[in-house]
N, C-alpha and C positions, 0 to 999 in steps of 0.2 A: 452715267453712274460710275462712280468710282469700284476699282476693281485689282486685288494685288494678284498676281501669277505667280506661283513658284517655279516657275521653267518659263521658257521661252523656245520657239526651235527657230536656229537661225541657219542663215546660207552662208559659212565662211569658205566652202571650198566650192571651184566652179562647176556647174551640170557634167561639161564633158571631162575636166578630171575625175571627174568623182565616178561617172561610167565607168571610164576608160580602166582606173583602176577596179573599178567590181567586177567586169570582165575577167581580168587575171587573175582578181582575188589575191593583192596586193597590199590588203590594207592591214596591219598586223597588229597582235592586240597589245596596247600601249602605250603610251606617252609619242604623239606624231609632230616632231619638230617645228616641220617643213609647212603645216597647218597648225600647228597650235593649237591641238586638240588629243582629248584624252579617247582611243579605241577602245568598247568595250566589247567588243562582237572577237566573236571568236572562229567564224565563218571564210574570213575576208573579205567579206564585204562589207558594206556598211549601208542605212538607210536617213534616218531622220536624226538631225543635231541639234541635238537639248544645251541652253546655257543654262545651269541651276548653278545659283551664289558665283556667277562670274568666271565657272570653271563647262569649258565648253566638251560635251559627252557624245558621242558617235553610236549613236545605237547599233544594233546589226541590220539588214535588210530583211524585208517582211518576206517569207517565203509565200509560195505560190498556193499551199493549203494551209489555212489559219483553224485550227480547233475551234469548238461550237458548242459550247454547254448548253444544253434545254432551256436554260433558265437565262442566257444567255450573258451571261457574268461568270466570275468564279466558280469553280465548286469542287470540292473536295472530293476524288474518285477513291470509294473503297477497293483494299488490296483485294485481289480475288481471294475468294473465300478453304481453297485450298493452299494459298500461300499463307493466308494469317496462321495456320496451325505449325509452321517452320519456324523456330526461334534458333537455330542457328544454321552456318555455312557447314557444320557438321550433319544436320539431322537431315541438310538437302543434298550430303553426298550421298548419304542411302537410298535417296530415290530412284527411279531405273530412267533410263534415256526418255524412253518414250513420255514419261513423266513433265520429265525439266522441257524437251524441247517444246512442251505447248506453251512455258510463258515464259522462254527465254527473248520472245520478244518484247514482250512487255518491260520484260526488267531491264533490257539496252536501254528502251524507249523511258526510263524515268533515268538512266545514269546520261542520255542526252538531252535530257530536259535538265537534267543538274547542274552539266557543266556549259552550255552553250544558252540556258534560260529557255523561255516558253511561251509564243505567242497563243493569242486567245482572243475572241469577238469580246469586246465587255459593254453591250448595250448599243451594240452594232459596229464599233469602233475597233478598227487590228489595234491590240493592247501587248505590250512586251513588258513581260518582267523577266530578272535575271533569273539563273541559277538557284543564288543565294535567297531570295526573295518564292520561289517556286518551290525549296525543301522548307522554308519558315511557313508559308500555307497549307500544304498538303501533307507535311512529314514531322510537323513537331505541336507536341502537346505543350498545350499551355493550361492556367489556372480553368477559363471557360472551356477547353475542348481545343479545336480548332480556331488559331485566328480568323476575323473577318480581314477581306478586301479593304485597306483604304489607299487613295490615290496619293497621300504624302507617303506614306509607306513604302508606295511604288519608285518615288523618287529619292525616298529615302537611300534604297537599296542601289540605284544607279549610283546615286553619286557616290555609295559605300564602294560599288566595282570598278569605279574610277578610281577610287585612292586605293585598291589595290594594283592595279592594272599600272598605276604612274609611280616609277621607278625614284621620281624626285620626293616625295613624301611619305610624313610616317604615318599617316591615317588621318582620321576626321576627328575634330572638334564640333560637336552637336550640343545647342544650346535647344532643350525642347519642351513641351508640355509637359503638364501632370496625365499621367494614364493615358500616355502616348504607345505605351508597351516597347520602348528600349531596351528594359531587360532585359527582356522576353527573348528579341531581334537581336540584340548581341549575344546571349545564352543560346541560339539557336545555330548563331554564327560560329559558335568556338565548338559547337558541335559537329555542323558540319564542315569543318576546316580542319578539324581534329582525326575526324574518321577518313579523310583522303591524305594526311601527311605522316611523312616515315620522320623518325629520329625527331621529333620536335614537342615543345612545351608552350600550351597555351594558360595564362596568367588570368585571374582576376582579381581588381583593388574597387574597395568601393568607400563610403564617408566612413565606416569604421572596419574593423573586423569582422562582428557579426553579422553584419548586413553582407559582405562577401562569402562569407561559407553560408549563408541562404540564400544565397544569388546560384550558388553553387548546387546545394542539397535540395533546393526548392524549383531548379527550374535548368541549369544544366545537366542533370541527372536525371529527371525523367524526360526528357527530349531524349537523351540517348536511348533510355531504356525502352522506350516505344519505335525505335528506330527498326525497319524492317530488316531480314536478315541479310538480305544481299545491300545493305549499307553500313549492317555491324560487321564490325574488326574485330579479333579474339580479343578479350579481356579480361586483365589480372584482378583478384582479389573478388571484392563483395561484387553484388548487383547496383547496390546502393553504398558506394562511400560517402564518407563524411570530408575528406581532407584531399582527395586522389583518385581524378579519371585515368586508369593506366591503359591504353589499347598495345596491351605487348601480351607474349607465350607465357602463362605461367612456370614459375620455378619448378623443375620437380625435383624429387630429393633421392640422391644418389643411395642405391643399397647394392648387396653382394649380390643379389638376384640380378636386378637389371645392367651391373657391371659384366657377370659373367656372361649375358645371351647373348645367342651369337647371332641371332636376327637383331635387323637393326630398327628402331619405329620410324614409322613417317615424320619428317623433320616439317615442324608446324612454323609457320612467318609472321612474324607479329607487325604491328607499323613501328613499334618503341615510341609511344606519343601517350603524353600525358596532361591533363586538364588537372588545374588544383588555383587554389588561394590563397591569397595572405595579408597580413595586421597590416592597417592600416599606418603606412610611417612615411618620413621623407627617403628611407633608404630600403622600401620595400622592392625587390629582385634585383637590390646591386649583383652584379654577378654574373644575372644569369641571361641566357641566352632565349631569346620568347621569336614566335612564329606572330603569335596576337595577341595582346592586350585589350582584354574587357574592363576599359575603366567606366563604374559606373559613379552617381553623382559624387562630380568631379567637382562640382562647385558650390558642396559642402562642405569644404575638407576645414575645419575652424582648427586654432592654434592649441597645441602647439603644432599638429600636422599642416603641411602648407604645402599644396598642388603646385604652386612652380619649383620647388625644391625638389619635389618628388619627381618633377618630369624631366628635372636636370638629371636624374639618374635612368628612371625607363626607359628615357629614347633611347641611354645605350644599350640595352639590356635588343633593342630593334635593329641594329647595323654591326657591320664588320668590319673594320677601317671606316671609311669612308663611304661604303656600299650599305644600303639600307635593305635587311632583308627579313625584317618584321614588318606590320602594322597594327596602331592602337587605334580601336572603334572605342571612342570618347564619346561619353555623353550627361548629359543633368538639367534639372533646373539649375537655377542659383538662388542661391539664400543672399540676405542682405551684405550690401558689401565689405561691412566689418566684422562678416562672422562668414567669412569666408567665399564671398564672392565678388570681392575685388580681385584677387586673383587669379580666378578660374575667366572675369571679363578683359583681362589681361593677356591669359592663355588664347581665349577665343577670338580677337582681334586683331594678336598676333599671327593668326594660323588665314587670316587673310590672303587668298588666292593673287590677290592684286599686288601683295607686298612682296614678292620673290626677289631674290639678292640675285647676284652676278650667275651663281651655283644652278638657278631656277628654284632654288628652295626657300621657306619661310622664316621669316625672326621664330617662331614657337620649333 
């Protein structure tokens, strides 16, 4: 019976290099030349190598205790019930030591499941998802609640840590289903990339304007605001913006009082990072300088807006010279190809892994 795969795991490097290197924990997170492989493990090691769409992925290596849900799949662990009542970094400096030290393990233990991902039994099978993939399940609200587990999802989110991790490209081109929840995964993405980056601006463009500032108001904005306290950053303005996630110290406003005291206040640190949107145009963030681009359907963009125009101007808005130090998580159906998705199937078979120029980078 016939049967498509979305991955494959293959042997491109030999048993004993690939020891030899986990041994010294050698293997760095990365674009690896010498193999031809993208690292996403952040350990140095490495275990099982995934090809999905011909771009070949390094997982990390299985540690020696794998977590074990009852139910023996995913599931979603409620914060302890004395942390859900902290809604800021402020109301947990008032706690007393003995307080904080009973769950300061726990909370290392979700900022290393953030950043290195999170193995798991899922149906008896050691299952690894990323980081990125592990705060999108357990830490961000969507329209039903909690996302469900699916296993595209899972691969989704690899090959999403591959294009960041690979220094040669500016992110992913995803051509996918209807109520596949993209939004959702990129709106969860610019959240959490948002709250661990200083001095930076994350973008979203979508088929018109209004559909970006409710991509925005409808689903970047409560992912943060449901965000636990030790992964919220201080933040300026409302709860809920309409136009502007700011993670910075709000302004205060200078008077004779606070000029003249001669105690000075605790000087508070903000990231300086902000999430916002904008109209839909060929020239939408000439300018400016973006950490990540949430473009969503990209391949609706019908005339007179036109997605390769537009992306003749966002990539630069992703590098610095010649150094690339954004990435845009692209994604859509596509509409017929005279109303705008000729050239979003243009974008996306350009952005072909197999096509790399001299540079190691793509025509898109």
């Amino acid at each position: 019976m016939y049967s498509q795969d979305l991955y494959q795991i293959i042997e491109p490097v030999k048993i004993n290099t690939l020891k030899r290197l986990n041994k010294s924990k050698k293997w760095q997170y990365g674009y690896n030349k010498e193999h031809d492989l993208v690292v996403i493990s952040k350990t140095g090691e490495i275990g099982d190598i995934y090809e999905i769409q011909n771009l070949k992925i390094a997982l990390p290596k299985a540690p020696k205790n794998i977590h074990r849900f009852k139910s023996d799949k995913f599931e979603v662990v409620e914060q302890p019930k004395a942390l859900q009542r902290i809604k800021t970094i402020f109301d947990w400096k008032e706690y007393p030591n003995d307080f904080k030290n009973q769950y300061i393990d726990y909370i290392e233990e979700e900022f290393k499941r953030r950043d290195e991902g999170f193995w798991y039994y899922n149906k008896g099978t050691p299952t690894y998802i990323t980081g990125t993939h592990y705060m999108y399940l357990q830490w961000s609200k969507i329209d039903v609640g909690h996302p469900d587990f699916r296993e595209a999802n899972r691969l989704f989110y690899m090959f999403w840590e591959a294009c960041k991790a690979d220094k040669r490209c500016y992110g992913m081109c995803y051509l996918k289903n209807r109520r596949s929840g993209f939004s959702f995964m990129a709106s969860g993405e610019l959240v959490n990339m948002a709250t661990l980056a200083s001095d930076s601006r994350f973008g979203i463009l979508s088929k018109t304007g209004p559909d970006a500032k409710k991509m925005f108001t409808d689903k970047v904005v409560p992912i943060s605001v449901n965000y636990p306290f030790f992964f919220k950053p201080i933040q300026d303005g409302m709860d809920r913006p309409k136009t502007e996630l700011a993670y910075r110290v709000p302004a205060s406003k200078l008077t004779r009082r606070n000029i003249q005291a001669s105690d000075r206040p605790e000087e508070l640190q903000g990231l300086d990072t902000t999430i916002d949107w904008k109209n839909t145009g060929d020239n939408s963030y000439d300018g400016e300088k973006l950490k990540i681009l949430a473009h969503d359907e990209s391949g609706k963009w019908e005339r007179p807006d036109n997605i390769l125009n537009n992306w003749r101007v966002t990539k630069t808005c992703l590098r610095l010279g010649s150094r690339i130090i954004g990435k845009c998580m692209m994604g859509s159906t596509c509409n017929a190809l005279d109303k705008g998705g000729g050239n979003f199937k243009k974008l996306y078979n350009d952005s072909d892994v197999t096509k790399r120029n001299r540079n190691g980078r793509w025509p898109a």
